[in-house]
C-alpha positions in Angstrom: -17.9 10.7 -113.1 -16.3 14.0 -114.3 -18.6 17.4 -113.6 -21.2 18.2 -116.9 -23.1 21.3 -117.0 -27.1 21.1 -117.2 -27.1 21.3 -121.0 -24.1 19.3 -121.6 -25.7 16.8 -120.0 -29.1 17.2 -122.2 -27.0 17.5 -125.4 -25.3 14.0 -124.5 -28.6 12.4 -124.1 -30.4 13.9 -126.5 -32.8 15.2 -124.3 -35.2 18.0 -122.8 -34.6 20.8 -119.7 -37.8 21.2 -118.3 -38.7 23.9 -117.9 -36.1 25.7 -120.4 -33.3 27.4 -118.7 -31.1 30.1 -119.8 -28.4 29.7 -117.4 -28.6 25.7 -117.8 -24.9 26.1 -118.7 -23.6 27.1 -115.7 -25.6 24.9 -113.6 -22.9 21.5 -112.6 -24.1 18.2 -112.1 -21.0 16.8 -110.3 -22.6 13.6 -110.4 -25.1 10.8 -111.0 -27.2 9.1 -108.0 -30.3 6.5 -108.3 -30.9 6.8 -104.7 -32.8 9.9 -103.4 -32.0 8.7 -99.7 -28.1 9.0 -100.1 -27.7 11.4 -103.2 -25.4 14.5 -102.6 -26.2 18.3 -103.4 -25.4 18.7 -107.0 -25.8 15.0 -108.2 -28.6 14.0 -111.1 -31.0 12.1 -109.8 -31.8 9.7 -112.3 -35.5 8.1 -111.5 -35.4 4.5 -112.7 -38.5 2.3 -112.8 -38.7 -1.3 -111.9 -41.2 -4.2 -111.2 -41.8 -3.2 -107.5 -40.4 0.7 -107.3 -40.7 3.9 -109.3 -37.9 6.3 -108.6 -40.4 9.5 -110.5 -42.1 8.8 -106.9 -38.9 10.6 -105.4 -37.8 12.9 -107.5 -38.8 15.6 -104.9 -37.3 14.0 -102.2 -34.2 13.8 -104.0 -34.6 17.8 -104.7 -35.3 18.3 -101.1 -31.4 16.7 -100.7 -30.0 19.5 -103.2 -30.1 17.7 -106.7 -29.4 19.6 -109.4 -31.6 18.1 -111.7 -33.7 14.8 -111.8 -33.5 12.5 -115.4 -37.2 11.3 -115.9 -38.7 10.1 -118.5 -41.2 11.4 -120.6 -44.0 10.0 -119.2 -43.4 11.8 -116.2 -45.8 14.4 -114.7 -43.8 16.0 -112.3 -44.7 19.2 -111.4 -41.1 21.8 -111.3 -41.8 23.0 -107.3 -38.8 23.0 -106.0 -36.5 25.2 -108.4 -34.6 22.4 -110.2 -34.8 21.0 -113.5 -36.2 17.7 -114.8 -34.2 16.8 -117.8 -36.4 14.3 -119.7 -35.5 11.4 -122.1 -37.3 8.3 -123.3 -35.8 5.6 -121.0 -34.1 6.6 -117.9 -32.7 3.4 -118.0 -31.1 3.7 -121.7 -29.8 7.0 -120.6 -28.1 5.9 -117.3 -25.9 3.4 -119.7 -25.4 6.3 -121.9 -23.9 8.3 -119.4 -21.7 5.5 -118.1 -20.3 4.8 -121.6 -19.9 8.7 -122.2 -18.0 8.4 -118.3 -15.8 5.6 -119.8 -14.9 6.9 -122.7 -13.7 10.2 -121.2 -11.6 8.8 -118.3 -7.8 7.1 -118.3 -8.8 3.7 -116.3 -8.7 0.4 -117.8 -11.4 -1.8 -117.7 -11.9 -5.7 -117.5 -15.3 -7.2 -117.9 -15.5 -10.5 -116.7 -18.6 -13.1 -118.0 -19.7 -16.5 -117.5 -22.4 -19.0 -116.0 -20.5 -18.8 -112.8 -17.4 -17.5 -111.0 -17.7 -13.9 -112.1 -17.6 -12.4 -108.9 -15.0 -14.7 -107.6 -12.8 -13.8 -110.3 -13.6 -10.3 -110.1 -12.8 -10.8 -106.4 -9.6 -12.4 -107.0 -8.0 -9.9 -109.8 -9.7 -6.6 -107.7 -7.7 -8.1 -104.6 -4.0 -8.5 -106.6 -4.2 -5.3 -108.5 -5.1 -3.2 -105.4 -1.4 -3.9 -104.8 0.0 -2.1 -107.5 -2.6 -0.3 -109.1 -6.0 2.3 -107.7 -8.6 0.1 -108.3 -12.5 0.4 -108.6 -14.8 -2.6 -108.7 -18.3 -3.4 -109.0 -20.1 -3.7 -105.6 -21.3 -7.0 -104.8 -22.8 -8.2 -108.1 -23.6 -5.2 -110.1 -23.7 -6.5 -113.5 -27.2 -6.0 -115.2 -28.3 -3.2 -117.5 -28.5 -0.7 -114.1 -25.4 -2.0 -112.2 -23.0 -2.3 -114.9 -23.1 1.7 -115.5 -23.1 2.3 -112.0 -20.1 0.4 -111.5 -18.3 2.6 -114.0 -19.9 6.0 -112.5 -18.9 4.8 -109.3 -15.2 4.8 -110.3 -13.0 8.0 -108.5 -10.9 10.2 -111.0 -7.8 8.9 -109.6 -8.6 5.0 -110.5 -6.5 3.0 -112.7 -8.6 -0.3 -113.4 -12.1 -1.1 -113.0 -12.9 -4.4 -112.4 -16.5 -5.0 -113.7 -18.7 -8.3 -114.3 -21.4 -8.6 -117.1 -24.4 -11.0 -116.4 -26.8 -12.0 -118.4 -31.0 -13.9 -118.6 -31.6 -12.4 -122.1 -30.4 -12.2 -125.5 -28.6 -9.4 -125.9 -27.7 -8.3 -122.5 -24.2 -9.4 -122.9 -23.0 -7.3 -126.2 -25.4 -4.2 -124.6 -22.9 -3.8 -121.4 -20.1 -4.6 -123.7 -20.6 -1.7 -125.8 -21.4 0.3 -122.7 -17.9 -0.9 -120.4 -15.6 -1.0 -124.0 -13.1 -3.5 -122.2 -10.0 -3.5 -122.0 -9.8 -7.2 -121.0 -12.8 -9.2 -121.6 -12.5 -12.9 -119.1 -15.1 -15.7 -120.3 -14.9 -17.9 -117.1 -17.7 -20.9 -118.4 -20.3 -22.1 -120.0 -22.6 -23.8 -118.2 -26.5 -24.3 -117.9 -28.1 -21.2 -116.3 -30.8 -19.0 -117.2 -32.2 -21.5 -119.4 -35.7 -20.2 -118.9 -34.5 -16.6 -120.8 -31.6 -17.4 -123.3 -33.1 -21.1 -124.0 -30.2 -23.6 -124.6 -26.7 -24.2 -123.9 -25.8 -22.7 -127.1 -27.3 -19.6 -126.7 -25.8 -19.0 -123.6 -22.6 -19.5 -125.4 -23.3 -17.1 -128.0 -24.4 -14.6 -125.7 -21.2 -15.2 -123.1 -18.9 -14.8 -126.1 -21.1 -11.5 -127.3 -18.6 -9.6 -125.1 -16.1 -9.2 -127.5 -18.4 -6.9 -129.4 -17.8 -4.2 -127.2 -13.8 -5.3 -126.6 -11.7 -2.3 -127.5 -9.2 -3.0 -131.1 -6.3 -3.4 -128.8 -7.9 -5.5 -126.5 -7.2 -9.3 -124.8 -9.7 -11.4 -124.3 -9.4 -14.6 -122.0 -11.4 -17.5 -122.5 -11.6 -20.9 -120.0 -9.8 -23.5 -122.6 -11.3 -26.2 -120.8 -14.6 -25.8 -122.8 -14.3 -27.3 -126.2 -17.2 -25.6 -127.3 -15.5 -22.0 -126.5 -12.9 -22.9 -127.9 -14.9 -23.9 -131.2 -16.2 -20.9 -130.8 -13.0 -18.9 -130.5 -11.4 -20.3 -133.8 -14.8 -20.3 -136.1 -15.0 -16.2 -135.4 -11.2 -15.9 -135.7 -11.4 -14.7 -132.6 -7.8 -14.6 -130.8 -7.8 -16.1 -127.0 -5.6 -16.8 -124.0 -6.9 -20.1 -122.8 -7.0 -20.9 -119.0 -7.9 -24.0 -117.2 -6.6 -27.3 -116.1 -6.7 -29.6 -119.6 -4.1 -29.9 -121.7 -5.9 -27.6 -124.3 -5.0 -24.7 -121.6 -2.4 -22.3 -122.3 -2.2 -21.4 -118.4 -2.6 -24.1 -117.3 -3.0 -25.8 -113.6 -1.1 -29.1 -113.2 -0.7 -31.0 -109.8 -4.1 -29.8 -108.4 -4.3 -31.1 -104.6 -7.8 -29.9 -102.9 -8.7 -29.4 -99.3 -11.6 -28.7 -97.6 -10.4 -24.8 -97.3 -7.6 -24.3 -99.5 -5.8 -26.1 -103.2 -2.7 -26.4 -104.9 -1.1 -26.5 -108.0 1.4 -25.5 -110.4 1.0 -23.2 -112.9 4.0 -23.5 -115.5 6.1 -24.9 -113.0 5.6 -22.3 -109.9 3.6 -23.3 -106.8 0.6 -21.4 -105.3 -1.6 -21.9 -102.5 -5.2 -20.4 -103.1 -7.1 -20.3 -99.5 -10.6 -20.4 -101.7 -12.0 -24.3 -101.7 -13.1 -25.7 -104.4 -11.9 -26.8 -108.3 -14.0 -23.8 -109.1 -11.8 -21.4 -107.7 -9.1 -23.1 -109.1 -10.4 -22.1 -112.7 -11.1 -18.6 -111.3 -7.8 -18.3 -110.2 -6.3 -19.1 -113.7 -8.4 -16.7 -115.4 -7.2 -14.0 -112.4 -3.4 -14.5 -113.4 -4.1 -14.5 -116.6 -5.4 -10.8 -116.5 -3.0 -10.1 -114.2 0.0 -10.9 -116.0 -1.2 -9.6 -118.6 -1.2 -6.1 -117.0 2.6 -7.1 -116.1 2.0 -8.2 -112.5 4.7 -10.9 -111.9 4.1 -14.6 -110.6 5.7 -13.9 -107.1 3.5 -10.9 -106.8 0.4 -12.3 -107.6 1.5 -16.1 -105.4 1.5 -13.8 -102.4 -1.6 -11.5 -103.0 -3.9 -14.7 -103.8 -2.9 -16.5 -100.3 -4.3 -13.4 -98.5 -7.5 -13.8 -100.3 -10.6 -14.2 -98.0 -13.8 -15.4 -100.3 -16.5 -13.2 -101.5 -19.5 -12.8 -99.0 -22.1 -15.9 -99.1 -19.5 -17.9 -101.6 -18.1 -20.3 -100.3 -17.0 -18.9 -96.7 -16.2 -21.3 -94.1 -17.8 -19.9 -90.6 -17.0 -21.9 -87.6 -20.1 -21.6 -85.3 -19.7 -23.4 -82.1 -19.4 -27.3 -83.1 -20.7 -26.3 -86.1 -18.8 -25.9 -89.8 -20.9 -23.7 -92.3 -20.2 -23.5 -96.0 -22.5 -20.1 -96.4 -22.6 -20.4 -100.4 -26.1 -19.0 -100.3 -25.9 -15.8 -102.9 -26.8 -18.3 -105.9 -27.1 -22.1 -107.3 -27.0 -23.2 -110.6 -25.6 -26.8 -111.8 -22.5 -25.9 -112.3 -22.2 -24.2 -108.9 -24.0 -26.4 -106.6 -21.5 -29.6 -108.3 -18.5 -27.0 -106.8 -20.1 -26.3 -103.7 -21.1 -30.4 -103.1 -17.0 -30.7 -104.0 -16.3 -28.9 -101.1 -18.6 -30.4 -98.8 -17.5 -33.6 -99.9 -14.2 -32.7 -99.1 -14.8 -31.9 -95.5 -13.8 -34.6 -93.0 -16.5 -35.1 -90.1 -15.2 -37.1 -87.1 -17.4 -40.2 -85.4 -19.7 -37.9 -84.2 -20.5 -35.5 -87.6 -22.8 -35.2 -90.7 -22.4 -33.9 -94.0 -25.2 -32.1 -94.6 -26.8 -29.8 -97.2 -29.2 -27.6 -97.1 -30.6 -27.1 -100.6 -32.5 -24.9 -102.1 -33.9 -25.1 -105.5 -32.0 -24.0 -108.8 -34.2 -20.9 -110.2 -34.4 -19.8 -114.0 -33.6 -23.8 -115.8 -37.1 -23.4 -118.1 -37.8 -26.6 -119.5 -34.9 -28.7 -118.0 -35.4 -27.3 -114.6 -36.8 -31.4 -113.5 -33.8 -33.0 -115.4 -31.2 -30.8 -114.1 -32.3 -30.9 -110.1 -32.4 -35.2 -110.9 -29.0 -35.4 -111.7 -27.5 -33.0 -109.0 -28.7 -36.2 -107.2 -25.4 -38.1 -108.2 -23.2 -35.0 -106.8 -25.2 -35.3 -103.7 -24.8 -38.8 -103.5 -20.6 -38.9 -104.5 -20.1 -36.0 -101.9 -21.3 -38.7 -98.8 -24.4 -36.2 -97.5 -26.0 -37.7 -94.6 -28.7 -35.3 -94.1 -30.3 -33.6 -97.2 -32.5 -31.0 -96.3 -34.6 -29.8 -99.9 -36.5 -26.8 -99.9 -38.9 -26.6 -102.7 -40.7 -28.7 -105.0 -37.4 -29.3 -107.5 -35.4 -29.8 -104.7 -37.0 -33.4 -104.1 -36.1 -34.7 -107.7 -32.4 -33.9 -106.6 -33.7 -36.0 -103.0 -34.6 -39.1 -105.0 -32.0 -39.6 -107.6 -29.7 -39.0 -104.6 -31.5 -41.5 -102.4 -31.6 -44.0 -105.3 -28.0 -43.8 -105.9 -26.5 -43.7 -102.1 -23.9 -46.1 -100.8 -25.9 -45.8 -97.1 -29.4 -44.6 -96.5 -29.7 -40.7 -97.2 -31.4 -38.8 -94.2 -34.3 -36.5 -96.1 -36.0 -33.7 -94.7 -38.5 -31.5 -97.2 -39.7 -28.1 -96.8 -41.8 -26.2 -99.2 -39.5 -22.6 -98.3 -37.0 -22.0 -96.4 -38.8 -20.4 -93.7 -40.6 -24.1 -92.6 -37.1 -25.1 -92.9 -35.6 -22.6 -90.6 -38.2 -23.7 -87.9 -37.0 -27.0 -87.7 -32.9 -26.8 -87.8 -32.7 -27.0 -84.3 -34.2 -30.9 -84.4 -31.9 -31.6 -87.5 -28.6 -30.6 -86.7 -26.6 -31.8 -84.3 -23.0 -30.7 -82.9 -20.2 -31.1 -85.1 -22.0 -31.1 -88.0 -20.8 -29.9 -91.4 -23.7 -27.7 -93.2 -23.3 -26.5 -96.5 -25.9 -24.0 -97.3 -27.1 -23.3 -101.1 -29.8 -22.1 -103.1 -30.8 -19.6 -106.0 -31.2 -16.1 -104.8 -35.2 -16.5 -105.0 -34.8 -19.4 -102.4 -33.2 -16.6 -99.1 -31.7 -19.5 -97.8 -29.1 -16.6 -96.1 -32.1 -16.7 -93.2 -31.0 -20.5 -92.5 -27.4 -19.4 -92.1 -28.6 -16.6 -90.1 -31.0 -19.0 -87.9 -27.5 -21.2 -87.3 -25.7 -18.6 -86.0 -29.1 -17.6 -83.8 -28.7 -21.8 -82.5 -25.4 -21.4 -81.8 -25.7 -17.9 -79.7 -28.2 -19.8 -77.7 -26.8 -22.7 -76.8 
């Protein structure tokens, strides 16, 4: 973010130099940090509070590390030892996404927000990797895209970048349109709308409403890019007179993918005529692909341009990345599961060709945050356990067995099950269940950590 003195900075949020300074204007905050172990002299230290951490505990560790000031909030009974000022506002929180909007308001980049059940980061992953050829480009790290992340994505971007690349995620009402108004996108990219989150926003039609919230913050002159293959969007879309490039694979689609040929590790298709080989598995990534060229071309990258960056592509960490271990083929898709995405992930499992000797197996952990349909939702994942041929079905967690029996019920063969209550019972035992030339595919919610069982492969093949 751009340099602010001490009292421009308590102007902009409203708030209080403590204690008051007469030469608050000439003091510089040069920039905002939330972490008192890596802030920089003359940074803000903005002291956020959370379910298990309290940054007020640090503020004087973070003046110890030069801060010019530390943002607190009011309830904060911080005594002024070191010299510097606490600047003090309601919410620490609220201001942090005040700062970031003031940040984006004031600087030249463009930004696309990108929203959706799933395939936000991959998309994000996807356009941040084409642009970077022709354009400076910030992005958010891994996923930031709550009420903290979002602005720090933004703060984070240099003074030379060009686009930001952001994603907006939601488990609330309301979430959606707050970022939106914070990140004012340029682009605004609705991948899906699929079950997730049910236990916060309710019912598929919430989510809807609260995906499609984005454009509330879109700028006037503004795209926004929708996936066509949804008729509800697309209801959506023409009830609010909202106008929408529409991606996907069904005739519906304006950009669309025709000829679709999956692999275990790679698809193709056409896309109004002109081949592309995407080296990300799966018909999710197809989708995220779409929605990538649309934003790209939309920013006046041509086909050939983008054809060539995307079959350079490597996948996101813990999405979908194919690790060869040994014998041993690992689908590490571990960072999340919903419906949605565990249906893509069996996909590509399915897809996987095991010789006399191999399995297909999965090790599953349960789907987090479904509320009331968390039982129905985990049964019928059965079927897409059952179509992608598992062998071995390795459930962690009490949901994870309704997915075991519908599967078991609807099985051509005899379905091998193993059930843990968490993953670390589970890890204990992979050395008995998998055996050489094996296909795993690992996923789970983020509550699950099934990234232990991938790391407790590796362990089984280093010790072999």
């Amino acid at each position: 973010m751009n340099s602010l003195s001490l009292q421009d900075l308590a102007n902009l949020l409203q708030a209080t130099i403590v204690p008051p300074r007469d030469t608050s204007s000439s003091l510089i905050c040069s920039g905002i940090s939330t972490d008192s172990r890596t802030l920089r002299r003359g940074e803000c230290f903005v002291a956020l509070k959370g379910d298990r951490f309290d940054g007020h505990d640090h503020v004087e560790q973070a003046f110890a590390r030069g801060a010019c000031c530390a943002l607190v909030d009011t309830a904060c009974n911080i005594k002024d030892k070191s010299g510097q000022a606490l600047v003090q506002v309601p919410n620490t929180t609220t201001a942090l996404g005040t700062l970031a909007r003031h940040f984006r308001l004031e600087a030249d980049f463009r930004v696309i927000a990108i929203t959706g059940s799933v395939g936000k980061t991959s998309t994000r992953h996807i356009i941040a990797h084409v642009l970077a050829d022709r354009f400076s480009v910030h992005q958010s790290p891994r996923n930031f895209n709550n009420h903290i992340g979002l602005p720090l994505s933004l703060l984070g971007a240099r003074p030379h970048d060009e686009v930001v690349v952001v994603e907006l995620g939601s488990s609330a009402p309301g979430e959606i349109s707050y970022l939106s108004h914070i990140a004012q996108p340029d682009i605004a990219v609705v991948t899906n709308v699929f079950p997730a989150h049910l236990e916060g926003l309710g019912d598929i039609e919430s989510i809807l409403r609260e995906k499609m919230s984005i454009v509330e913050g879109l700028r006037s002159e503004g795209r926004l890019i929708v996936n066509g293959d949804d008729q509800a969007i697309r209801d959506h879309c023409r009830e609010h007179a909202l106008a929408a490039t529409t991606f996907g694979t069904s005739p519906a689609a304006e950009i669309r993918a025709d000829q679709v040929k999956l692999s275990a590790d790679h698809s193709t298709f056409l896309v109004q005529g002109k081949p592309i080989r995407l080296p990300l598995a799966g018909p999710g990534n197809i989708a995220n692909a779409l929605a990538a060229w649309a934003v790209c071309s939309w920013v006046g990258v041509e086909w050939d341009s983008f054809a060539a960056a995307v079959n350079t592509l490597g996948p996101p960490p813990m999405r979908a990345d194919v690790l060869s271990l040994g014998s041993l083929t690992v689908i590490n898709d571990c960072y999340n599961a919903s419906p949605a995405s565990m249906e893509n992930a069996l996909s590509i499992l399915g897809a996987h060709r095991v010789g006399n000797t191999g399995r297909r197996v999965c090790i599953f952990g349960e789907m987090a945050e479904l509320g009331t349909d968390s039982q129905s939702l985990h049964e019928a994942l059965g079927q897409c356990v059952a179509e992608a041929e598992v062998d071995l079905l390795i459930a962690i967690g009490p949901l994870a067995m309704f997915t075991a029996q519908t599967a078991n019920s609807l099985h051509a063969k005899e379905l091998q099950i193993a059930y843990f209550e968490d993953t670390i019972s589970a890890c204990q035992s992979l050395t008995s269940l998998i055996q050489d030339h094996d296909v795993v595919l690992v996923k789970g919610s983020r509550s699950v950590g099934l990234e232990k069982a991938v790391e407790t492969l590796k362990e089984m093949v280093g010790s072999a």
